[in-house]
C-alpha positions as CSV (number, residue, x, y, z in Angstrom):
1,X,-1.5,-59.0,107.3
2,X,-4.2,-56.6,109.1
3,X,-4.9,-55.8,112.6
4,X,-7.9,-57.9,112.9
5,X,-9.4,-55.2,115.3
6,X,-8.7,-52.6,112.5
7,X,-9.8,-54.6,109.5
8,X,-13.4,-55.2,111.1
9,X,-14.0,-51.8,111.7
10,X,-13.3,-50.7,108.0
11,X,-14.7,-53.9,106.1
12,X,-18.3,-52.4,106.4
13,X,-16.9,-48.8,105.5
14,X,-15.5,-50.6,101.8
15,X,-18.0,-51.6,99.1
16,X,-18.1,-55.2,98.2
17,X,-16.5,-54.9,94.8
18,X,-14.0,-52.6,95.9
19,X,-12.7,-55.2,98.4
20,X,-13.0,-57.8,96.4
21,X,-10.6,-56.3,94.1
22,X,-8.0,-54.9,96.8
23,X,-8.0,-58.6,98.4
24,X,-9.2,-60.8,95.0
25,X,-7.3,-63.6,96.9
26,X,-9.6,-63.5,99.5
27,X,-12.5,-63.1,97.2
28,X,-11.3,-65.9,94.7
29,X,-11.7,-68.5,98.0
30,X,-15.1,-67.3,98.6
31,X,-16.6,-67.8,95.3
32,X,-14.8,-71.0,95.0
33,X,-16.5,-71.9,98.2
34,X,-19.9,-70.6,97.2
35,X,-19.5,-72.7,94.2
36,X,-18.5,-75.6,95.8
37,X,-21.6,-75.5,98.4
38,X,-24.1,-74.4,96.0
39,X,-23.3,-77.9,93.9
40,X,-23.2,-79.1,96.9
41,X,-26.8,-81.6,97.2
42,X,-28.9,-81.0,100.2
43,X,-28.1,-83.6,103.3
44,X,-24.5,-84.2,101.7
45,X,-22.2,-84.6,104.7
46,X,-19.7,-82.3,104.3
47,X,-16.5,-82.4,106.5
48,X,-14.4,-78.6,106.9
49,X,-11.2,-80.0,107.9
50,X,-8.9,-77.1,109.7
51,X,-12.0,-75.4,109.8
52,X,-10.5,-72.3,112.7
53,X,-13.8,-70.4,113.3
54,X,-16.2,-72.1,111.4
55,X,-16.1,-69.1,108.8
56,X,-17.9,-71.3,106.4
57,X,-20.2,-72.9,107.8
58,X,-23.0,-70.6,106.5
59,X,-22.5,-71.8,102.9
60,X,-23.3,-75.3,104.0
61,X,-26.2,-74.5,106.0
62,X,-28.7,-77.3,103.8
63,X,-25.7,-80.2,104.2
64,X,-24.6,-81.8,107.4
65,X,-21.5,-79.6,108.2
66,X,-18.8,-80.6,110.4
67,X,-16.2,-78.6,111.5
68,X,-12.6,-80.4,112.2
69,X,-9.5,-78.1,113.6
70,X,-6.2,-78.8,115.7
71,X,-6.9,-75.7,117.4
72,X,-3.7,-74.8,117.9
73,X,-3.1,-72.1,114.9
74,X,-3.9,-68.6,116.4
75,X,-4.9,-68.5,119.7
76,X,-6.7,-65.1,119.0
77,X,-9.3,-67.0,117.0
78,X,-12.5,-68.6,118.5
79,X,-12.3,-72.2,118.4
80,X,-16.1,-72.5,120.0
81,X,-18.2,-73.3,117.1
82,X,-15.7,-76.6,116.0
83,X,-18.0,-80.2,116.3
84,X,-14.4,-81.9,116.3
85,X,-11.1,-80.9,117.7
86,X,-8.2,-82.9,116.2
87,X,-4.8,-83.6,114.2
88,X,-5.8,-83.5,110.2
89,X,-3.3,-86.0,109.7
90,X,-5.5,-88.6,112.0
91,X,-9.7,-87.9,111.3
92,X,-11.7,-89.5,114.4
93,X,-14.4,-90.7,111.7
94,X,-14.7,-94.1,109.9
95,X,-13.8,-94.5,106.1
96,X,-16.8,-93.4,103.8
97,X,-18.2,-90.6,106.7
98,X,-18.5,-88.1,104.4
99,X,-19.5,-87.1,100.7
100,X,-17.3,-83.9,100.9
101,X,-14.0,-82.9,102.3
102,X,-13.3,-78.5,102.0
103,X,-9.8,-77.7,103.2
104,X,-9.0,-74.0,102.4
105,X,-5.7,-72.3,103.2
106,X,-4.8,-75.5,106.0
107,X,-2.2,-78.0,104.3
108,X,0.7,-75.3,105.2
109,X,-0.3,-76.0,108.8
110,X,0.4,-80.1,108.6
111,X,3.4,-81.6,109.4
112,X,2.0,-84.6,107.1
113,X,0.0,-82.9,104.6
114,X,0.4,-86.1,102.5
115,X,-0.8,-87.9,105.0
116,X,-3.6,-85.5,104.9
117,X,-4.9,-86.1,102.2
118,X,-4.6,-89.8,102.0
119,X,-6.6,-89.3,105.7
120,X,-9.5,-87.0,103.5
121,X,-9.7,-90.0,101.0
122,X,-10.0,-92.4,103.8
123,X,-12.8,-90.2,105.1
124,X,-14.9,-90.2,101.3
125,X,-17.6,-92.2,99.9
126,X,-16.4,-93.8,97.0
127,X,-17.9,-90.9,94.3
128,X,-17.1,-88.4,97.1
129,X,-15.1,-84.8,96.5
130,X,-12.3,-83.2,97.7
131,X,-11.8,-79.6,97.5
132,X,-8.7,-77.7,98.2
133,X,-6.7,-74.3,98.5
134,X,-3.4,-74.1,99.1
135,X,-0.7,-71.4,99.5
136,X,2.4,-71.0,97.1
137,X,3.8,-67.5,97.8
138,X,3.0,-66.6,100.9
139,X,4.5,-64.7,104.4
140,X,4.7,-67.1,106.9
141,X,1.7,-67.3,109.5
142,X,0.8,-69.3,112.4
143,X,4.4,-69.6,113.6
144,X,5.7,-72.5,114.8
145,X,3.1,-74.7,113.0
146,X,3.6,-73.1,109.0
147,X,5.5,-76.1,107.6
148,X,5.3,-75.7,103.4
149,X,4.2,-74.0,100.1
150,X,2.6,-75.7,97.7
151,X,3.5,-75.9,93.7
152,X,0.9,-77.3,90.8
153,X,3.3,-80.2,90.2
154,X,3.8,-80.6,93.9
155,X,0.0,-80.3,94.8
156,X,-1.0,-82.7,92.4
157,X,1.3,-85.1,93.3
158,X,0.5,-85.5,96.5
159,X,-3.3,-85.8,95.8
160,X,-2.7,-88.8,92.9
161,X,-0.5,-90.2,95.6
162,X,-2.9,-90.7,97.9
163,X,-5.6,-92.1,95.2
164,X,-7.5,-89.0,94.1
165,X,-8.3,-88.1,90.4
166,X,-7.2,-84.7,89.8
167,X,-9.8,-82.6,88.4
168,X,-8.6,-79.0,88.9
169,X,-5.2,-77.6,89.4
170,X,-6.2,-73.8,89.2
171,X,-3.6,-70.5,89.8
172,X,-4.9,-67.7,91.9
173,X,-3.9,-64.9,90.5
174,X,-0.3,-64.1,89.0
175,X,2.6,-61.9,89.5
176,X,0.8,-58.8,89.9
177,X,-2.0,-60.1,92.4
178,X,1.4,-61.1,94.4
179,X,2.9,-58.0,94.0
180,X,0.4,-56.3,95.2
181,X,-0.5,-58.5,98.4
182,X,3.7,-57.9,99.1
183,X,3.2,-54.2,98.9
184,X,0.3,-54.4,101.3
185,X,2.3,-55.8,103.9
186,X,4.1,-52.9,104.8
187,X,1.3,-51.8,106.1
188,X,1.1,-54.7,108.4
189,X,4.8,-53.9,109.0
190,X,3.7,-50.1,110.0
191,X,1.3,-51.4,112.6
192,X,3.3,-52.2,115.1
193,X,4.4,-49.6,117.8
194,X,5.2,-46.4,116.8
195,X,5.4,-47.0,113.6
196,X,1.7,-46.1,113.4
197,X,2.5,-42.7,113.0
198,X,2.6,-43.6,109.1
199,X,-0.1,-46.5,108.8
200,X,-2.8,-42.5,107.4
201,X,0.0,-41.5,105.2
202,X,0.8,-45.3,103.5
203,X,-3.1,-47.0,104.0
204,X,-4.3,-44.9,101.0
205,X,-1.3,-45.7,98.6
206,X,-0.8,-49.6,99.5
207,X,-3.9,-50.6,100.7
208,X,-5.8,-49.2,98.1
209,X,-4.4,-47.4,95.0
210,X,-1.4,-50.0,94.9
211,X,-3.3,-53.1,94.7
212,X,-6.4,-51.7,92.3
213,X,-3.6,-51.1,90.1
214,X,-2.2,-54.5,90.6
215,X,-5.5,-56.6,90.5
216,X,-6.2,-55.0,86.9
217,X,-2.5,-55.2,85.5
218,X,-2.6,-59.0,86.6
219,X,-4.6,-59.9,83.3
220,X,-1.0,-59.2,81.6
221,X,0.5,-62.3,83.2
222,X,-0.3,-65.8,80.7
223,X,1.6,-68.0,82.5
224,X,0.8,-67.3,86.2
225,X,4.3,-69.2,87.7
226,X,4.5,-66.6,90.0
227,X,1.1,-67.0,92.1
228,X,-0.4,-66.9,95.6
229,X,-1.8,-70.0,95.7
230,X,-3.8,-72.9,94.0
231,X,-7.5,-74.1,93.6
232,X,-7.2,-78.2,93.7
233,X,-10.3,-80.7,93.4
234,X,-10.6,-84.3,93.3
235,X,-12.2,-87.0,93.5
236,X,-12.4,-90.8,95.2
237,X,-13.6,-93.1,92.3
């Protein structure tokens, strides 16, 4: 949505909880990360599959962490810090390799995402987790290789298809954390040639004012249909 350039240079000038609440998406995955490494046990072998840069990898610094990516998705991003580099819909590891499969923000990118999944379950030890975020309202990204959106129903379906007991189908966010990242991306529309002229006047207003006001009227939504993604986990009994 951000000029990556531009977002690292003002990410240390904006207090934690203050970007945490303009981009709660972004924050919601790395709390559920956090959570999901700190259960995590020590020496678990834990396989990030469409891991890009490794962003993660810090979480899971007491488990065996292996990073698995196409490396085709952006190719701004530094692929360096992968173990693996291959097609999520066909793992180079034998069944029971890992106790842990983290995919976050990746099953939009697959061609297969059912076939996936059944590959993540192939990967498991019997007892072993799978743990998942998934877009549903969403620009496109990546283009060409952004192939779906995800629903709860649809989600779920495909992870009891391919043998996993559902244990969490969780919204993130509702209609006003989605309004808010859909105002936002005028800015990103505003950062493009001379448009710039009006990324001072807008930054303040839909970068900042817009979506504070959004992440706090967001507690008015109940039923959360309208949402920017899911939080799935599951397990290989």
């Amino acid at each position: 949505m951000f000029n990556r350039r531009l977002l690292a240079a003002l990410q240390p000038l904006i207090p934690g909880p203050l970007m945490n609440r303009v981009d709660p998406f972004e924050a919601t995955i790395r709390r559920f990360v956090g959570e999901t490494a700190s259960s995590t046990p020590a020496d678990a072998r834990v396989l990030d599959a469409g891991a890009g840069e490794s962003r993660f990898k810090w979480a899971f610094s007491h488990a065996k962490y292996i990073a698995v990516d196409s490396a085709v998705g952006d190719l701004t991003w530094d692929y360096s810090r992968l173990d693996t580099i291959a097609n999520l819909e066909y793992l180079p590891f034998a069944e029971h390799s890992f106790d842990r499969v983290l995919s976050v923000v990746v099953l939009e990118h697959s061609a297969e995402p059912g076939r996936a999944i059944r590959e993540f379950r192939r990967v498991l030890c019997p007892g072993g987790t799978v743990h998942l975020v998934v877009p549903h309202m969403w620009e496109e990204h990546q283009r060409p290789h952004d192939y779906f959106r995800f629903t709860s129903n649809g989600i779920r379906y495909l992870m009891e298809c391919a043998g996993f007991r559902v244990r969490r189908i969780e919204p993130i966010g509702g209609y006003f954390w989605m309004l808010g990242r859909r105002l936002m991306a005028l800015l990103s529309f505003v950062q493009q040639g001379w448009r710039w002229v009006f990324f001072p006047v807008l930054a303040p207003i839909f970068g900042l004012l817009v979506p504070l006001c959004c992440y706090y009227l967001d507690a008015l939504d109940e039923e959360r249909t309208f949402t920017l993604g899911y939080i799935c986990e599951g397990s290989r009994e």
